[in-house]
Structure formats: structure tokens, C-alpha cells
N, C-alpha and C positions, 0 to 999 in steps of 0.2 A: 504494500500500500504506500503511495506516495498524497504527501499534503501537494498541491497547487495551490501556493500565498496568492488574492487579488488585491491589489492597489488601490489606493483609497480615490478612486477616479473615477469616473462614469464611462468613459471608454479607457481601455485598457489590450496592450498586444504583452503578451509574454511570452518567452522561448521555452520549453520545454522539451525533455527525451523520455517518450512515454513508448517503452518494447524494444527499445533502441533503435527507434526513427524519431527524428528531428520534428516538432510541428510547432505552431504559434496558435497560440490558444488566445483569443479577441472578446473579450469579456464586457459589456455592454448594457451600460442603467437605461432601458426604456423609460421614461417620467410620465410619458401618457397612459400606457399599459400600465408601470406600476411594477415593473418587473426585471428580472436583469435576462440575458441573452448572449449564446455563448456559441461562435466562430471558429473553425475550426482551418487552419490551412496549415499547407507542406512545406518545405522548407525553402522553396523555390516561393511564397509566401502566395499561391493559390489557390483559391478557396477552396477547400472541400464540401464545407456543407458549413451553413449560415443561419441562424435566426431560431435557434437550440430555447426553448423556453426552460430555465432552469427551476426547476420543481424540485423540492426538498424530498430527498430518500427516493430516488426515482431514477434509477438508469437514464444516463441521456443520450448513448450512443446505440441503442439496442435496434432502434430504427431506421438505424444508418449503416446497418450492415456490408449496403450492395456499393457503397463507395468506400475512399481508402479513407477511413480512419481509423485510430488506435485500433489493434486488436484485445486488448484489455476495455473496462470502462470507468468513464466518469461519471461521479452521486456527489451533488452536496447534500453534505452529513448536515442535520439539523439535531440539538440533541436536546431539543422539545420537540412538541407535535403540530409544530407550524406547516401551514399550508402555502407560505406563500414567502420568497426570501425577499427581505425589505432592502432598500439602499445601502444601508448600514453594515445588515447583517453579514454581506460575503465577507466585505474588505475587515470587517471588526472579527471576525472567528467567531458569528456567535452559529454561523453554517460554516462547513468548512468541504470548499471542493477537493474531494479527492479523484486519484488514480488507483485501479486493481488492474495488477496487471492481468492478462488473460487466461492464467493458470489459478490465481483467488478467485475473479469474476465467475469461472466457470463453478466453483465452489462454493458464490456465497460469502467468501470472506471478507468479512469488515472490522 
């Protein structure tokens, strides 16, 4: 399991090596929705998949299968039973985006 730290920002790119490929992960305060939004590109920094609604405890690559992203997944961890992760909460740890890589994720493990 790896943490992924967000920035105290409303748009944010960060480099990450998630399986041992290279991707930038574009983390994103929607203010109208209400919601944050999470980017996903290669290391060539093209997108792969775009507009990821992050929902607490809730795989976010699962439906992204049939493009190239991580073979592991991404969940922000909420560790109440919020519905819904606030402005605050990614960049403050009170969620915390993580990585499994694809040998936990197939397990379960968190």
C-alpha cells in the first residue's frame, strides 16, 4: 500500500510510480459539483482517463480497466462514514488517497 500526499490546491499534477510505471496523477477541487476529480496520465503526460469522481472507500480504477492504467488501485480511505470528500478533507489527511498494488487489490488488502 502506498499513501499518495494531495497539495493543498484545487488543481494539482503529481508524479508518481505506481507497479513500476511512471504516471501523473491531476487531482482536481470541482467548486460547483462540490467534489474533487482525479486524472490520470502516462508519463509522456497523456491522458488516460479524466474526470474520476472520487468517492470515499470506493475503487476508482475498476472501470477503467480496458485503458492503460495502474494495474493495482486507487481508494481514498475515509476513516468515518462520509459520503462525500470535502475541499479540505484530501489535502488535510482527514481521506487519504491510497495505492494497492495489484497483488493487495486482488486480495482486498487495506
Amino acid at each position: 500500500m502506498m499513501i499518495i500526499p494531495i497539495p493543498d490546491a484545487n488543481d494539482s499534477l503529481t508524479e508518481v510510480e505506481l507497479g513500476g510505471v511512471t504516471f501523473f496523477l491531476r487531482a482536481s477541487w470541482n467548486s460547483e459539483a462540490g467534489l474533487w476529480t482525479l486524472s490520470i496520465e502516462n508519463a509522456g503526460n497523456e491522458v488516460i482517463v479524466a474526470g474520476i469522481a472520487v468517492v470515499p472507500d470506493t475503487p476508482l480504477l475498476a472501470r477503467f480497466r480496458h485503458l492503460a492504467v495502474p494495474a493495482g488501485e486507487l481508494v481514498a480511505l475515509a476513516a468515518d462514514a462520509r459520503d462525500v470528500v470535502t475541499r479540505g478533507a484530501l489535502p488535510g489527511a482527514e481521506v487519504t488517497l491510497i495505492y494497492l498494488d495489484a497483488a493487495e487489490a486482488a486480495h482486498g488488502t487495506i
